[in-house]
N, C-alpha and C positions, 0 to 999 in steps of 0.2 A: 313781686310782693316779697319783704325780710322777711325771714322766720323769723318767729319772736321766740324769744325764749322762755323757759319757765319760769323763772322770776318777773317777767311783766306781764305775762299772761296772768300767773297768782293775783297781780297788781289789779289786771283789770275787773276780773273776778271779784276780787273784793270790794272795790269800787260799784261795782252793779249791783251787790247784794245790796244795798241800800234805794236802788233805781224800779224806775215803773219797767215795762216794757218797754216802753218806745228808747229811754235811757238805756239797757241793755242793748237793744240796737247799735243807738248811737256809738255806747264804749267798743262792740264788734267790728261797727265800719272803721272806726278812729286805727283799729288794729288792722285791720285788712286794708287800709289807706294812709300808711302814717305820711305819703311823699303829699297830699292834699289837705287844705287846711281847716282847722275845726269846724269853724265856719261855716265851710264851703260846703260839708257832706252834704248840711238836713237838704241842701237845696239842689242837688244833684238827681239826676231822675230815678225815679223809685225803680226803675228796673237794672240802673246801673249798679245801685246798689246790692240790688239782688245777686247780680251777680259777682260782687265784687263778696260777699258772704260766701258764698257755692264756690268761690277758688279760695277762701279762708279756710272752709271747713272741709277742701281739699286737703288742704297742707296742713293742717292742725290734725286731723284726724284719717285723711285717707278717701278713697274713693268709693266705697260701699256704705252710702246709709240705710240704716233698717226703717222700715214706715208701716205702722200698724193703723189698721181702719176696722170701723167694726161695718159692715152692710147695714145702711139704710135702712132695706125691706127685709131679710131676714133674722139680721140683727152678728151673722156669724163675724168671727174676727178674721184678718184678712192681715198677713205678714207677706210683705216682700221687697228686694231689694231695689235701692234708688244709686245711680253714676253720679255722682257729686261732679265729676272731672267733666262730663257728657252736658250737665245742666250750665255748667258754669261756660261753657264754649256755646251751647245752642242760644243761651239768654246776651250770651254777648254787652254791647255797649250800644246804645243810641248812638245814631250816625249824626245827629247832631241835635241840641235841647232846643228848637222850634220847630214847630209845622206850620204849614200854610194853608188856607181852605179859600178858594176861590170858585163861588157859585150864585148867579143870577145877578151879578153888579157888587155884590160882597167880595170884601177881600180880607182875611181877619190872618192874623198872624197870634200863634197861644203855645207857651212857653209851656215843655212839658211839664208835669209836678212831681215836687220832690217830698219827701217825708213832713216838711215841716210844711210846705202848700197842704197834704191831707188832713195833716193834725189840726191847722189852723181853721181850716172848712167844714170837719166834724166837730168845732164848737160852736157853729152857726146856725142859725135856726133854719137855712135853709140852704145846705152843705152844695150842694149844684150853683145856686147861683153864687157864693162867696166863694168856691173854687174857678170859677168865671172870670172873677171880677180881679183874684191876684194873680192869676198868670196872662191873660191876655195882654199881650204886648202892645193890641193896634187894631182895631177894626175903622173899617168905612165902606160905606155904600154906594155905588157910581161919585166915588172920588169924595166922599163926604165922611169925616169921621165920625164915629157913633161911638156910643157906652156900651159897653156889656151888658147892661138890661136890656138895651134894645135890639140884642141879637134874636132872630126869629129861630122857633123849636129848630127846624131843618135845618139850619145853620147850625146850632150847637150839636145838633147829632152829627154833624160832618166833622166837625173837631171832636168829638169825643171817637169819632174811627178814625180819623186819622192819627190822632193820641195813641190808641191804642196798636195802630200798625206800627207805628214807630217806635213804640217803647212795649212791646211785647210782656217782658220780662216783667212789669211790674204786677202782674197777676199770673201768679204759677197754679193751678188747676190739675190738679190729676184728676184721672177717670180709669177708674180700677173695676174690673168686671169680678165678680164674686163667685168664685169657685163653686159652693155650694146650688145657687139658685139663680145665676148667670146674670143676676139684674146688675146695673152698672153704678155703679156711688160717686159723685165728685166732692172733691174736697180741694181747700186750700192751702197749700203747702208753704208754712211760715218759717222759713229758712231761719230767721233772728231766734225764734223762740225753740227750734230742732236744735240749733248750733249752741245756744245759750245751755240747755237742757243738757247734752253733751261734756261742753265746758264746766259745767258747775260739778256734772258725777266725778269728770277729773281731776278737779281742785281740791276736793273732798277725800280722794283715794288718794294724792299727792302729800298732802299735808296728815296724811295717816301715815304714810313711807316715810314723811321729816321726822314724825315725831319718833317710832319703829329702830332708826338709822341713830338718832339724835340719842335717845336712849342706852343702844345699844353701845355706841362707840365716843359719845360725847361732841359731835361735829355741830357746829351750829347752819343754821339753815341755810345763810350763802352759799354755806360749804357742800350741802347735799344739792341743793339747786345746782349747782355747778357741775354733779356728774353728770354724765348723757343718762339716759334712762336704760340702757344697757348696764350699765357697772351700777347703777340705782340697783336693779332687778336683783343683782347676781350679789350686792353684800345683803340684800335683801334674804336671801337664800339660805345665805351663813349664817344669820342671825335663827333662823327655824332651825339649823340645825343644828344649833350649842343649846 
């Protein structure tokens, strides 16, 4: 993965300030995958992308993220630290975007799903079967091709676990026990919208340092984007202290 720099990073930031969530997503993956093409991300599997954000928001920010949860049942707030570098290795990469389910004369072959497979499924009236019907690559029956309707319940439960053996990473779950009153809390851990949330306090405290610098000494913003954040910091300094 490039490091990106502070000027495209700016770039992407502001670009998303206009975007839903799922578009902030997509501007994060575009940065954490510039070598794969626009195109290609929404349809990559949702867990590759996961993890391809948790080595982004390694390298952009480092390997300790903070994750706050309030308890469930007692309601207390619950702080503790997350390995960004740890999640980004255990979530890994699909060993490869199909699975195969072979059981009782069936043989279906179903293409994992990617961002834009869920997006397109949660505006259907009935999200299971219209995520069915666009990834399945191939189904038949003792040598007979069939439709995705006419996959029987037990059949699709065998492809929704094999889906999920395969592509792990696209549901990250913590389960955090609660100091106070030991009951356990799960929650969903939405790396796009952590990373997003991150990015944006920093583009805000950045472009308070351009304007500070800009100010102080007259340099225009290529010019301050251009320091490392080390000499940013330290004329930074001198400026407090005149």
């Amino acid at each position: 993965m490039a490091i990106t720099g502070a000027a495209e990073l700016l770039a992407t930031w502001e670009a998303g300030l206009a975007e839903a969530p799922t578009g902030r997503a997509l501007l994060l993956h575009r940065t954490a995958r510039p070598d794969v093409d626009a195109t290609t991300l929404p349809v990559l599997p949702v867990g590759e992308r996961e993890a391809d954000l948790f080595a982004l928001r390694r390298a952009l920010f480092g390997e300790r993220m903070q994750v706050r949860l309030a308890c469930l049942v007692c309601g207390e707030d619950m702080e503790f630290d997350l390995d960004a570098g740890e999640f980004a290795r255990s979530l890994g990469g699909p060993g490869g975007s199909v699975v195969r389910v072979q059981q009782d004369g069936w043989d279906v072959e179903f293409r994992l799903p990617g961002v834009a497979d869920l997006t397109a499924a949660a505006r259907s009236a009935d999200p299971r079967a219209a995520l069915l019907a666009r990834c399945l690559v191939s189904a038949a029956r003792d040598g007979a091709v069939v439709a995705a309707a006419e996959l029987p319940v037990p059949v699709q439960r065998r492809i929704a676990e094999a889906v999920e053996a395969a592509d792990p990473g696209a549901d990250v779950t913590l389960n955090i026990a609660c100091p106070e009153c030991g009951a356990a809390t799960r929650a969903e851990l939405d790396i796009a919208s952590y990373l997003w949330t991150e990015l944006d306090a920093w583009a805000r405290d950045l472009l308070l340092d351009v304007h500070l610098l800009a100010t102080s000494y007259g340099w225009s913003e290529p010019e301050i984007l251009a320091l490392s954040p080390l000499r940013r910091r330290y004329y930074l300094e001198l400026c407090a202290d005149v």
